[in-house]
N, C-alpha and C positions, 0 to 999 in steps of 0.2 A: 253115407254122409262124408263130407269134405269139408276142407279149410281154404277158405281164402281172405287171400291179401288184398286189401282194398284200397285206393289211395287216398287223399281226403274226401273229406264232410263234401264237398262239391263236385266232386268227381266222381267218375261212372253212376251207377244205376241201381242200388242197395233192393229193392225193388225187384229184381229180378234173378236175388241168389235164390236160388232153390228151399223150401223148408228142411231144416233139417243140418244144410250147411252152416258150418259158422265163420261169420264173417267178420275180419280183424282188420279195421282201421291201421294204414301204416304206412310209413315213406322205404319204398325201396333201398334206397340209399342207408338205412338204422340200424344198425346190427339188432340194436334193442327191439325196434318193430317186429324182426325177423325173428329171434328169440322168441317172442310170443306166438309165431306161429306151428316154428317149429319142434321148441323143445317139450320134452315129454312126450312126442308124438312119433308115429311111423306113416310113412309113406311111401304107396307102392309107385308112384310118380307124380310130375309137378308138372304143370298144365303154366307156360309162362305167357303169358297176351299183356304184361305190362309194358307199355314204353310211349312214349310221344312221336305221333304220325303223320302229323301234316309238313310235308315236304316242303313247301315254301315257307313256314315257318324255320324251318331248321337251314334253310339257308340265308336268312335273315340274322339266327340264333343260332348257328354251330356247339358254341361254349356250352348252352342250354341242352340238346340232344346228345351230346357226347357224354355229357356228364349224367345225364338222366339216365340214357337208355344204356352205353357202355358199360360208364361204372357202376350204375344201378344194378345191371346182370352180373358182373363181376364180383357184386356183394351180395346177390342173391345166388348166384351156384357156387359160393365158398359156402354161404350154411347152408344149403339143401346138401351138398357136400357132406357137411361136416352132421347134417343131420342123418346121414345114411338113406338119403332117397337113391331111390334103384331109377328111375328113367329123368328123360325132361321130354316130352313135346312143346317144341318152341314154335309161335308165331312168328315167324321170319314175312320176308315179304319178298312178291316180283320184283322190288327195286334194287334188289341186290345184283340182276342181270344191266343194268343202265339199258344203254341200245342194243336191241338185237341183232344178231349178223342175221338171224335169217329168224321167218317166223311159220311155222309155228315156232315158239320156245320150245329147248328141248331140256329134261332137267338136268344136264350136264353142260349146258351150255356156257360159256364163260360168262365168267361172271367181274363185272367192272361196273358199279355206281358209278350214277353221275349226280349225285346230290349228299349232304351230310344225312339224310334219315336213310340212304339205301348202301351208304359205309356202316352206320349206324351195323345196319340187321346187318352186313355182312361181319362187321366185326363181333359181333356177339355171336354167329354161328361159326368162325374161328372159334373163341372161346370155348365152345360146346364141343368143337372137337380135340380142344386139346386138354380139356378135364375128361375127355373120353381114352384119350392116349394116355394121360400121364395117371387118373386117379379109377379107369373103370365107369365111368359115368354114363352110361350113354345115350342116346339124344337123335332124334327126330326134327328137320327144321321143315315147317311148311311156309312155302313160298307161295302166297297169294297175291289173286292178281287185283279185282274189283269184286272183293265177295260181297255178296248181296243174300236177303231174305231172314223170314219172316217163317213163328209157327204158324200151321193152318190156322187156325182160330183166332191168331193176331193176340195172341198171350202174351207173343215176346218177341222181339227184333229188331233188328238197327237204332238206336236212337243217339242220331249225332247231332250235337247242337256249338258250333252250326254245322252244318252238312258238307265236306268235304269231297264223297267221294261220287264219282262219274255217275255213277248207276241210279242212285235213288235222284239225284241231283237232275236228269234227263228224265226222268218220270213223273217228277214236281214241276218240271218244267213243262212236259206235255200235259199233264192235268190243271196247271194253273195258265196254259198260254202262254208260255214265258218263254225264255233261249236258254243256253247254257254256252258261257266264253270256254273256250279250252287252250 
């Protein structure tokens, strides 16, 4: 059993935590949110997939993502921190590479955003290394590119509303006749 942090009444998919997990309403940004999750508790790591993702949103709204997804990680691994969690696997993203000099990507490859969501994840996996330098914390960033899928049985899987990303988006499109602009 686990604990998660969920964001509002409207957001994500409450529906699809696990039985057994408990699940705690709560702004990233609250100490006091955060508090309810973490104190009194132990964990052997923090599993972080919160932030705001859609790319031409955030270049529309910078203010919005910087403040979400930076400071919001900034107040989330001071109390996992201070809560003595031992790892983070972080949801980082491919867009922290911007343009690639050469392809395939390689996972050392230089890394230069070319939009506020892919400074975003760059800046917060900055962060993860330097609570890893300064306080022992250490941390995992995964760099995804279009992950997609779905359990066998169709229990559980993607559900974006609206649909944002490449993959499901060119499959709606060839099952409904449609295109997809890119």
């Amino acid at each position: 059993p686990g604990t998660l942090l969920g964001g509002p009444a409207d957001a994500g998919h409450a529906a699809a935590v696990p039985e057994g997990v408990t699940l705690t309403r709560g702004d990233i940004l609250s100490r006091d949110d955060l508090a309810k999750v973490f104190d009194g508790k132990s964990f052997d790591a923090m599993l972080h997939f919160a932030a705001k993702t859609a790319v031409g949103d955030s270049v529309k709204n910078p203010e919005y993502y910087y403040e979400q997804n930076v400071q919001g990680s900034l107040v989330l691994f001071g109390a996992a921190r201070r809560a003595g969690v031992k790892g983070v696997v972080f949801s980082s993203s491919a867009a922290c590479y911007g343009l690639p000099e050469s392809v395939p990507i390689k996972e050392d490859a230089r890394l230069l955003p070319i939009n506020p969501y892919g400074w975003t994840k760059r800046m917060m996996e900055q962060m993860l290394a330097d609570f890893a330098a300064a306080y022992g914390l250490p941390s995992v960033s995964l760099r995804y590119f279009n992950a997609a899928g779905a359990e066998p049985d169709g229990s559980i899987g993607e559900d974006h509303r609206p649909e944002t990303h490449l993959i499901p988006r060119v499959l709606f499109a060839a099952r409904d006749g449609g295109s997809v602009s890119i």
